[in-house]
N, C-alpha and C positions, 0 to 999 in steps of 0.2 A: 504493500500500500504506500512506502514513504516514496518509491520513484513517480509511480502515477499520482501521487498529490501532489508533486512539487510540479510534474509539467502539468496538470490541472491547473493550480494556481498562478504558476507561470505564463500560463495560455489565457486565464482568465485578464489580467494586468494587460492585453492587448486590445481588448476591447470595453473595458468595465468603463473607462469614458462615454460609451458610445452605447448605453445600457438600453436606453429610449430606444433609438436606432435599431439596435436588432432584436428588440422586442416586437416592434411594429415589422421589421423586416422576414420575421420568424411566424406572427401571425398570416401574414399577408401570403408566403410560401403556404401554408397546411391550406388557407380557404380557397385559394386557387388550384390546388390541386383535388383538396376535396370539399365541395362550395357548400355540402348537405350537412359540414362540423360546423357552421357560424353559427347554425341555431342552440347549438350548446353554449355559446357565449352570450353576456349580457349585450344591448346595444351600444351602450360605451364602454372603450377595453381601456382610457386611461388607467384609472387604477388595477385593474386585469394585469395590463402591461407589467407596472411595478411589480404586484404577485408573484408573476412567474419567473421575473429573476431573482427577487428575492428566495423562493424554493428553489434554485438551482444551486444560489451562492450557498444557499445554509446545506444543501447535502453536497456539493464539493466541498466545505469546510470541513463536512461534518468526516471526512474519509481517513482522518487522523483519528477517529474514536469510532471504531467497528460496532461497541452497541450502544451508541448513540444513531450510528447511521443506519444501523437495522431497527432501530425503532423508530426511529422519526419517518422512514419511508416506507414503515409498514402503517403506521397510522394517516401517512399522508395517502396513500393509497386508497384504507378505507375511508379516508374523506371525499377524495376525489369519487366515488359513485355518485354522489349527488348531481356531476356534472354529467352522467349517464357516461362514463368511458368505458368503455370496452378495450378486453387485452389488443386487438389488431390495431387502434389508435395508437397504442404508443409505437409503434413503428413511424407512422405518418409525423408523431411529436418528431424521434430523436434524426431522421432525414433532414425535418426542417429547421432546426436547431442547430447543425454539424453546418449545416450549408450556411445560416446567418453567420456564425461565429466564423468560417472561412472569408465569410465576404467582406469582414468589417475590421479583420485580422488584417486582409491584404499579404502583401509579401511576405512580411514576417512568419504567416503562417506554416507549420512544416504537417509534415507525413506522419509523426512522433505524436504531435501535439490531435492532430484527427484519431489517429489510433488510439491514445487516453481517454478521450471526450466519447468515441464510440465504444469503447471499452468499459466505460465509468456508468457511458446511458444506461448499456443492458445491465449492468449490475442494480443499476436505480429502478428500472423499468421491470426486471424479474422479483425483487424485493415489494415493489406497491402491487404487481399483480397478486402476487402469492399474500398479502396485507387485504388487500380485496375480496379475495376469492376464498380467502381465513375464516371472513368476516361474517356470520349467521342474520344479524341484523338488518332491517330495511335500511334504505340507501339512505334516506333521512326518515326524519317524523313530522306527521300534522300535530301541531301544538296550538291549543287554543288559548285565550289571553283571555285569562281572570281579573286580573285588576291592572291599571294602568295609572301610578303616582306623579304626580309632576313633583319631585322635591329640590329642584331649582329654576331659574331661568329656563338652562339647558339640559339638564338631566332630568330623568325619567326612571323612577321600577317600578318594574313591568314582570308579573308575574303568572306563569303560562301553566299548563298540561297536556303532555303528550295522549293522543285522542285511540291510536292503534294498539301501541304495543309500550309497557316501561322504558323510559330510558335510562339504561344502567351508568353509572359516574361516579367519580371518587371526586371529593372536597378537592378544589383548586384546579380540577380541570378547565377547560373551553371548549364551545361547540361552534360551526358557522349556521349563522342567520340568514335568511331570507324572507321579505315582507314579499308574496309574492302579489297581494294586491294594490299593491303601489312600485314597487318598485322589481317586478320580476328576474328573474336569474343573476341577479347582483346578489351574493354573500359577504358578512363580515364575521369577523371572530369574536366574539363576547363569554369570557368568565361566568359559569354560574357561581352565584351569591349564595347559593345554601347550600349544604351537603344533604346527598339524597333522603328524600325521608319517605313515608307510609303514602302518605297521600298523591304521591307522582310528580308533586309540580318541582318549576324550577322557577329561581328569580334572575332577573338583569338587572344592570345596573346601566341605562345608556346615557350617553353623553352626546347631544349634536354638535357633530364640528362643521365648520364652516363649510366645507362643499362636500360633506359627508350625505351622500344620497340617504341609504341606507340608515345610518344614525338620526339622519333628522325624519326618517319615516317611521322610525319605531319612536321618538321621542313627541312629535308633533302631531301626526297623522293617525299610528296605528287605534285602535278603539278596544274597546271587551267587547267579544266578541268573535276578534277577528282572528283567521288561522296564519300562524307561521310556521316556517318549514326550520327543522332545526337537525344540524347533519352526525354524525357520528362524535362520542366524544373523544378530546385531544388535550396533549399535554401530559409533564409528569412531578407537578409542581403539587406533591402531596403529602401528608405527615408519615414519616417513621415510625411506627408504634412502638420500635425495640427502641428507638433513642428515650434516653432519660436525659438528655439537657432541655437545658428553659428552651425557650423564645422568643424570637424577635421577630416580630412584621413591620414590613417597612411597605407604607400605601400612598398611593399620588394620587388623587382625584377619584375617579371611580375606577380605577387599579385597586380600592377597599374590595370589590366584589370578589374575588378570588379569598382576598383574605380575611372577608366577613364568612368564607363557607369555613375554611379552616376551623375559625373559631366556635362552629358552630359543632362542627366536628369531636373537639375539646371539649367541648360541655358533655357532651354524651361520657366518657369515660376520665378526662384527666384529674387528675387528684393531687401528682408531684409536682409537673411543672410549671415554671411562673411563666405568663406571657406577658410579651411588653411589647403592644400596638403602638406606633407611630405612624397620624394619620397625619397626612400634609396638603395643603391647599394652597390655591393663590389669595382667596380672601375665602371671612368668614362663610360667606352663603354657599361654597363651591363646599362645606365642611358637611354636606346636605345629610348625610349620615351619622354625624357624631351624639344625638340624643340616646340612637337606638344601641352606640358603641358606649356609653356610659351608662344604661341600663344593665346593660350584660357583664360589667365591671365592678358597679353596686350587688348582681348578684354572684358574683362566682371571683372569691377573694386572689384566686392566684393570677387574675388578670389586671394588665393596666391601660389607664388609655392616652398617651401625648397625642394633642392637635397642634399644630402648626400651621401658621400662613405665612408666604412668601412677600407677599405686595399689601399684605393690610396694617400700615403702621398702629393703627387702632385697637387690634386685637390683642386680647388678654394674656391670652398663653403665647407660646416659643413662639418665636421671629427667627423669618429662614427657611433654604430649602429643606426637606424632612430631611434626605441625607445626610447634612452636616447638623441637625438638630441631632440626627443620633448618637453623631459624633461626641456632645456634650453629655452624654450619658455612657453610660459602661461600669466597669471593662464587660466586651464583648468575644473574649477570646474563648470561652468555650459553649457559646450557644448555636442554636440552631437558627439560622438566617430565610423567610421567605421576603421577598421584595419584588413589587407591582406597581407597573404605573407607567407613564409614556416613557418614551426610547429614552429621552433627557435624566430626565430625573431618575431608571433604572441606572443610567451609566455615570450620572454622578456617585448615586449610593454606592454601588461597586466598587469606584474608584475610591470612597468613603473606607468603606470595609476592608481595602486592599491595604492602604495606608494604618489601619487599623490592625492589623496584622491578621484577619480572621479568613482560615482557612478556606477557598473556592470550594471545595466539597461539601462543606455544612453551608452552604449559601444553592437555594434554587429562585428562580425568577420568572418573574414572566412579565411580558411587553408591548406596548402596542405599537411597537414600530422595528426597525431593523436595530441591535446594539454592534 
């Protein structure tokens, strides 16, 4: 694996400027050759675009840690059903893919670097089949939406039930969304907020960003009532149950969802260890969550809860981004680390905990963006 990762990522460094570029040029190859795949895609592939490099860069990264890379593409895999792929697609993918990547290479490109990249595909490509073909579960679920919160401006929880079949999940995973009556074959990834209980549902936590189709349809638009489609569950940002050290969650906005199911989890059996929530905001109103986090703090003594805002000079508590608020707390050197929240603020914390001296192993995360 270490030769074919270094001309992977060597090969990648010749076109990663030009990411747009033969994204679009990648697309455009598979629907001309095959015009009856574009109905698998949304109407706008901007963000599509981004997607499908970002899935490419994270499993050629990931070819330095073998079961990282067999389980991220075996889970991407069973997510990918929801796009209805079939095994004979991925041929048509890794053709048009080999051919962008030579075209955008130019010169540079050699016969070594094609050979990795086809070599690396089928490796990607036999791993989400055999991940798919694994998988017992329907491709997604119809989920129907029980209540719908407004508890900010921009955010929304939104709490749904899957209407066929359970959806089975562990605390701190994520599923991909789809509001198919506004916003059709467009997905995004959302954290559920509880861990799984009796009754089937699950909660969100959405946030509308600014040209977020998707987030501003589940936050403004969606109703109770209405059905979304919710795909397989992903991720591996879960509790240890043989670990006996504390706690620490480290939450950006509504990156809290993930790590509101955690703790939800905790109450069901923990008894030893202490957790220490650190929620962080840009001002008070974005803290949309912290009454229901200081409920659960008043009742269950081995938990704690810091809020933080970054831009509210007004506010009571810590001043600052949550990262280095946690810095002023500690020592941190033999806990157990989860941290959520945009790409930003995951990679300050990081950088936080690094300086910190605390282990990458006892540290998992999750992101809403590329780190």
């Amino acid at each position: 694996m270490g030769n074919l990762s270094r001309l992977l990522k060597e090969s990648w460094t010749l076109v990663e400027e030009q990411q747009d570029k033969v994204a679009g040029y990648f697309y455009a190859r598979i629907f001309l050759s095959n015009p009856h795949l574009r109905n698998l895609f949304p109407v706008t592939m901007d963000v599509q675009r981004a997607r499908l490099l970002g899935a490419i860069v994270t499993a050629v990264q990931s070819l330095d840690d073998p079961d990282r890379f067999e389980e991220y593409l075996r889970q991407l895999g069973k997510d990918h059903r929801k796009f209805h792929v079939e095994p004979e697609h991925y041929d048509v993918v890794g053709g048009a893919l080999l051919e962008a990547l030579r075209t955008f290479a130019g010169e540079a490109w050699s016969i070594e670097y094609d050979q990795a990249w086809g070599d690396a595909y089928n490796v990607i490509a036999k791993k989400m089949i055999a991940g798919a073909e694994a998988d017992t579960n329907p491709a997604y679920w119809h989920a129907e939406v029980l209540t719908h919160e407004r508890r900010a401006k921009d955010i929304a929880v939104i709490t749904c039930r899957p209407l066929q079949y359970p959806l089975e999940f562990r605390a701190g995973q994520y599923v991909s969304v789809e509001a198919p009556r506004y916003q059709p074959r467009l997905w995004r990834t959302y954290s559920m907020a509880n861990a799984p209980n009796k009754e089937g549902t699950i909660e969100f936590h959405v946030r509308a960003l600014g040209a977020g189709w998707v987030s501003s349809a589940l936050v403004r638009r969606v109703q109770v009532g209405d059905l979304l489609r919710v795909a397989a569950p992903m991720g591996t940002m879960s509790l240890d149950r043989k670990s006996t050290r504390d706690i620490v969650c480290v939450a950006g906005g509504t990156g809290l969802a993930p790590i509101k199911a955690l703790i939800e989890e905790l109450t069901r059996y923990n008894r030893t260890r202490w957790v220490h929530v650190f929620f962080g905001a840009k001002d008070r109103d974005d803290l949309y969550d912290l009454p229901e986090l200081n409920k659960l703090a008043a009742r269950y003594p081995w938990l704690s809860v810091v809020p933080a805002c970054s831009d509210d000079k007004n506010f009571v508590g810590e001043q600052g981004n949550v990262g280095d608020v946690v810095a002023r707390y500690g020592p941190w050197g033999d806990h157990d680390f989860f941290v959520s929240g945009s790409s930003s603020m995951v990679k300050n914390t990081l950088r936080t905990l690094a300086e910190l001296k605390v282990p990458a192993v006892r540290i998992k995360y999750d992101t809403f963006g590329d780190i």
